[in-house]
N, C-alpha and C positions, 0 to 999 in steps of 0.2 A: 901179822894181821894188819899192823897199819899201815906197811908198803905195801900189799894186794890192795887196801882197799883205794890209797894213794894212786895206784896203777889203775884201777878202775875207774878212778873219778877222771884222772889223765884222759882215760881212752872216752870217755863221755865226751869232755868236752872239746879234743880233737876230731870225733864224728860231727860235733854240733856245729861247730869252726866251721867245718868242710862244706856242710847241707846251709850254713847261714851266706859264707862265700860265692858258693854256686848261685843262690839267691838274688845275691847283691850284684852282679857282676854283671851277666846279658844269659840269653835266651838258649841253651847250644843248638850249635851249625850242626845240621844233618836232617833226617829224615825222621818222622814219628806217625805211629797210630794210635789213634784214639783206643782208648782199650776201656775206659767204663767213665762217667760222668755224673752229674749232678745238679739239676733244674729245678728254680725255683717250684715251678707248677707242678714238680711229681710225678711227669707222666713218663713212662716207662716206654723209650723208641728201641728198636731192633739192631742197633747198631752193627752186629757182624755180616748184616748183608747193606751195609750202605757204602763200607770201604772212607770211612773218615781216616784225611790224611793230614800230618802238616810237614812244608819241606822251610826249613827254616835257614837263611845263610848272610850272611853281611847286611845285619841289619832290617830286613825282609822276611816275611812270612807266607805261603803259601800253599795252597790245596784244595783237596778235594773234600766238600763240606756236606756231604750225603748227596745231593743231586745234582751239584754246581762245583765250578771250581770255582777259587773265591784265591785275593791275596791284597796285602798291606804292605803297611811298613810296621814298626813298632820302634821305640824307645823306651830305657830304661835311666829314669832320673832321682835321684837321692834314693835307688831302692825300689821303687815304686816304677812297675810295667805300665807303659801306654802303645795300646795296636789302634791302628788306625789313620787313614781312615781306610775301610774294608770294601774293595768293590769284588762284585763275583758277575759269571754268567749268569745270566736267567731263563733257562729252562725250569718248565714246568714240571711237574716229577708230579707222584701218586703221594696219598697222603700217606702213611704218617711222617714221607723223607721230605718233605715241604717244611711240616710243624719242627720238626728236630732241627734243619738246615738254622730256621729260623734264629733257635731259641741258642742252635750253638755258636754262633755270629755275633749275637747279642752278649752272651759269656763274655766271648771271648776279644770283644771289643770292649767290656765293660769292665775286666778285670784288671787289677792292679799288681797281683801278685803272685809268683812263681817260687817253686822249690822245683829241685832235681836233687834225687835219689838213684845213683845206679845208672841205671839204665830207663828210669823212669820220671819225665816231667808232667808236674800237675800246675795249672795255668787257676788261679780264684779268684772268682769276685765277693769278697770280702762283706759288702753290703747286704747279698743276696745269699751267699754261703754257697752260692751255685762252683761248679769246677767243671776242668776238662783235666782227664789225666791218659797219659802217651805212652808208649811204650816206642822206644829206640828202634827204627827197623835196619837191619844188618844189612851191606849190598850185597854179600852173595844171598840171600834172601828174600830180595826183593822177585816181583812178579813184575809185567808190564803194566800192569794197574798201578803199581806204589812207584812209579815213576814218574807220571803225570803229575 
């Protein structure tokens, strides 16, 4: 009983290691989509027809931010995420892909904090509790869209 539970507490905090290092560490290189999120204000945008993307690699962030492409830089110092500063194109877009663009910029420039899990990274602002969370896109899976 006390080596399984001894084993279990091990495998705990060799998971927790793993998800605290990813954390600490940088941002990963490769491709993501936005797969569900979280705004101060509550308002519920349509995400699966906006093609939210971020292509992330040596330091650098970019993509496609519902109507615009948009891209930075970013830093990670003692732990703590900084994107910024964020320019995008500006076209105008219909609403609600204007209001979302907005508020995911704002996240996502405002946040400080990241975990990756898997195959999946979630980007926080901690202040606001707001998130953007990714899902890893595979290249043989990609479209001509998740390329841009």
């Amino acid at each position: 009983m006390t080596r399984s539970l001894t084993t279990s507490i091990f495998a705990i905090v060799l998971v927790l290691a793993g998800s605290f290092a990813a954390s600490s560490q940088t941002l990963p290189e490769g491709k993501w989509k936005l797969t569900s999120y979280s705004f101060k204000q509550k308002i519920a945008y349509p995400i699966d027809s906006l093609n939210v993307t971020m292509n992330v690699k040596d330091g650098r962030l970019g993509g496609r931010s519902g109507c615009n492409v948009y891209g930075g830089s970013f830093t990670i110092d003692e732990g703590k995420l900084k994107v910024g500063p964020v320019v995008s194109t500006m076209m105008a877009c219909e609403e609600p892909a204007m209001s979302f663009e907005r508020s995911y910029l704002g996240v996502l420039q405002a946040a400080t904090e990241f975990t990756v899990e898997e195959e999946t990274m979630t980007i926080t602002d901690p202040v606001t509790f707001s998130f953007l969370r990714f899902a890893r896109v595979r290249e043989d899976s990609n479209t001509n869209e998740d390329r841009n």
